[in-house]
N, C-alpha and C positions, 0 to 999 in steps of 0.2 A: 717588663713589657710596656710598660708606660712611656719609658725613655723613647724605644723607639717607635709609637705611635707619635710621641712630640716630635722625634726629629722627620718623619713623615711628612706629618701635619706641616712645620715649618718648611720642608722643602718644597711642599704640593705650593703653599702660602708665596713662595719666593717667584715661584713658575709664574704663576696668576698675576703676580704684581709688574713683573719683566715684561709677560707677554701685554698687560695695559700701558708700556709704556713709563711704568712707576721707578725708581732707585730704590735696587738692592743691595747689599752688600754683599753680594756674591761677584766674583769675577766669572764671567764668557768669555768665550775665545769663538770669534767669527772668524775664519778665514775671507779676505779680499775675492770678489770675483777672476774668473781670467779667464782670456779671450782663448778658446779651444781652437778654434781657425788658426790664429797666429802660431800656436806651441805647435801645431801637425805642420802647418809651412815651417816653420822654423827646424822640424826634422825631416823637412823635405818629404813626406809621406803623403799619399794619396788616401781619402778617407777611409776605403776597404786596407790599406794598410794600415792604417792608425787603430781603428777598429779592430781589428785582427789582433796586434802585437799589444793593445794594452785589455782585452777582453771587454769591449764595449762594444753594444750592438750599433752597426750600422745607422738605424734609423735613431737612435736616442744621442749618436754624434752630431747626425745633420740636423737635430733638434736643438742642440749646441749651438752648433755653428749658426743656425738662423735667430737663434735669439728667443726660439717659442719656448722652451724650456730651459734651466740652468741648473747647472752639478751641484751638488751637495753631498754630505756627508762622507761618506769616506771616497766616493769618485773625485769629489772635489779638493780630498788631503791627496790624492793622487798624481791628478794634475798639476796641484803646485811644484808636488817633486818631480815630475818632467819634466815639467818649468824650467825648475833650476838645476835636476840632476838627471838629462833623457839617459844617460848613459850608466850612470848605476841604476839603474831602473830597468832598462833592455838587457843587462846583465843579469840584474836579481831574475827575471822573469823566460831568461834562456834556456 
């Protein structure tokens, strides 16, 4: 039981240090932002279609798209693959 209250402990400890800004020895993986305006012209879609075909509401696109909020988490591994693969994506989701 001890083990894994230490390995707890060290990972709450790694969080804390990351989020001040400190070096961990742990590796992150941020994804890059990216422009949701561009990837919806780029497939030629109109908001209510972009919306629609990739199940994102309406109003949290055009929060996208103006800049007052930005995607994350797994919206955001999403868009990368529309990014770069709209077409196995429109497949996977047919």
């Amino acid at each position: 039981m001890t083990s894994a209250f230490e390995s707890i402990a060290q990972g709450l400890q790694q969080a804390i240090d990351l989020n001040q800004g400190g070096d961990v020895a742990v590796r992150t993986h941020r994804p890059e932002p990216v422009n949701v305006a561009q990837i919806r012209n780029n497939l030629g879609m109109t908001q209510m279609e972009f919306a629609a075909k990739f199940c994102i509401s309406v109003a949290t696109l055009r929060h996208w798209e103006r800049g007052d909020r930005t995607p994350h988490g797994p919206a955001l591994a999403l868009l990368h693959v529309v990014a770069k693969e709209p077409q196995a994506v429109l497949r996977a989701l047919a």
